[in-house]
LOGUVO-564847 format. One line per 10 residues: for each residue x, y, z of N, C-alpha, C. Coordinates in steps of 0.05 Angstrom, whole numbers, always signed. Example, Ala and Ser with C-alpha at 12.3 -4.5 7.8 and 13.67 -1.06 7.14 Angstrom:
<sites>
+264/-114/+156/+246/-90/+156/+264/-66/+156; +257/-45/+142/+273/-21/+143/+258/+1/+157
</sites>
This chain:
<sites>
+57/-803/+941/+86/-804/+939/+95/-794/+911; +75/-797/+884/+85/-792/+872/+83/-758/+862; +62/-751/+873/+62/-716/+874/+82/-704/+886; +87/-711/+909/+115/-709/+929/+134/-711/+899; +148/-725/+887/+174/-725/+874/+162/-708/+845; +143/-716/+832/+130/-689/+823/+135/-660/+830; +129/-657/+848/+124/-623/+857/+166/-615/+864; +173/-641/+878/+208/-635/+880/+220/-632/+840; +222/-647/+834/+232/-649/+809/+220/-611/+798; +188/-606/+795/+185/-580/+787/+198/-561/+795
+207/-556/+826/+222/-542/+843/+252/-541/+833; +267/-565/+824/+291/-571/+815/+294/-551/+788; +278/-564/+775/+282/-542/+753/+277/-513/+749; +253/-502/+766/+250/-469/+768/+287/-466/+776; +293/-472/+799/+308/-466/+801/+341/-461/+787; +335/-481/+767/+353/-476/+746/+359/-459/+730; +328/-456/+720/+326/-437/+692/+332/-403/+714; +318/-401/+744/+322/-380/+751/+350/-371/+751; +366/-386/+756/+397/-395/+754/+406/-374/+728; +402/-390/+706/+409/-374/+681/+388/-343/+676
+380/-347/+684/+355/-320/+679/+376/-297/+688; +387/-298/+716/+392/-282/+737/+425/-275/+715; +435/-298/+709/+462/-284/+703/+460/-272/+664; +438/-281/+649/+435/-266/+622/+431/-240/+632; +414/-234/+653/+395/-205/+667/+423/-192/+681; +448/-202/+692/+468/-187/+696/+491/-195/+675; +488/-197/+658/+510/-190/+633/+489/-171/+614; +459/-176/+620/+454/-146/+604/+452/-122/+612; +456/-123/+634/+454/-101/+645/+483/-84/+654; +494/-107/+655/+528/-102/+650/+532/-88/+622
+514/-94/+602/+530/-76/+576/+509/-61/+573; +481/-57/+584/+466/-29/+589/+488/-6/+601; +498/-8/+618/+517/+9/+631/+538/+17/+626; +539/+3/+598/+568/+10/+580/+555/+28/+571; +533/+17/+552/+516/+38/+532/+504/+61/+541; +488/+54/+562/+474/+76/+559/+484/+102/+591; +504/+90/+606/+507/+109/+621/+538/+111/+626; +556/+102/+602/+575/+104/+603/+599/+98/+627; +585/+79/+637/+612/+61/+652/+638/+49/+630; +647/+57/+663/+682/+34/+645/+683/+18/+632
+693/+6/+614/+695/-22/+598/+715/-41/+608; +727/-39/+630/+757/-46/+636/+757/-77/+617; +781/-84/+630/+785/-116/+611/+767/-141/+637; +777/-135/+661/+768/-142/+679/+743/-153/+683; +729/-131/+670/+700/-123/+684/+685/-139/+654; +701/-141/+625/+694/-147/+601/+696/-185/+612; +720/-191/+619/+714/-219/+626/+702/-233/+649; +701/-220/+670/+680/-224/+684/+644/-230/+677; +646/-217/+653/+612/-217/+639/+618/-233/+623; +641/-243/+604/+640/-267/+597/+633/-291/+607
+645/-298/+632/+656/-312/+639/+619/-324/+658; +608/-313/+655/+585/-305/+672/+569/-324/+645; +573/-307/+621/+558/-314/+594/+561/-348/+593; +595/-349/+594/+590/-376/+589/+581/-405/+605; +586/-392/+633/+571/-409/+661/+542/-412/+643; +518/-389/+634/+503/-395/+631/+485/-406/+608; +508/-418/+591/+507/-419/+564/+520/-452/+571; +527/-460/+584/+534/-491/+591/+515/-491/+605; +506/-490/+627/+478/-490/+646/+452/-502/+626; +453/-484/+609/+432/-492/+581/+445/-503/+567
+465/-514/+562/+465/-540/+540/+465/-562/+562; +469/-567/+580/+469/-590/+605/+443/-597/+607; +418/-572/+602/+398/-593/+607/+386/-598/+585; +398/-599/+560/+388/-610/+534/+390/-637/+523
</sites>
């Protein structure tokens, strides 16, 4: 029983950190495509990647 809530709890958290992984990996790649292949910057598209930043920037202070 106690491997059972073991192996859940490990599962709980991959899935967290994959959580934040996925949205740092699309706000960098959001300003790769500013840089290096010259997409739009709209205002839009600028707070949208914020807004992304800071979902995953509370995500990681929540589990501190």
């Amino acid at each position: 029983m106690a491997a059972m809530i073991t192996f859940a709890l490990l599962l709980w958290s991959m899935r967290r950190s994959m959580r934040c992984g996925r949205g740092s990996r699309a706000v960098g790649i959001f300003l790769a495509g500013i840089v290096q292949f010259g997409e739009t910057a709209s205002l839009a598209r600028i707070i949208a990647a914020l807004l992304i930043l800071t979902g995953v920037v509370f995500m990681k202070s929540a589990t501190a």
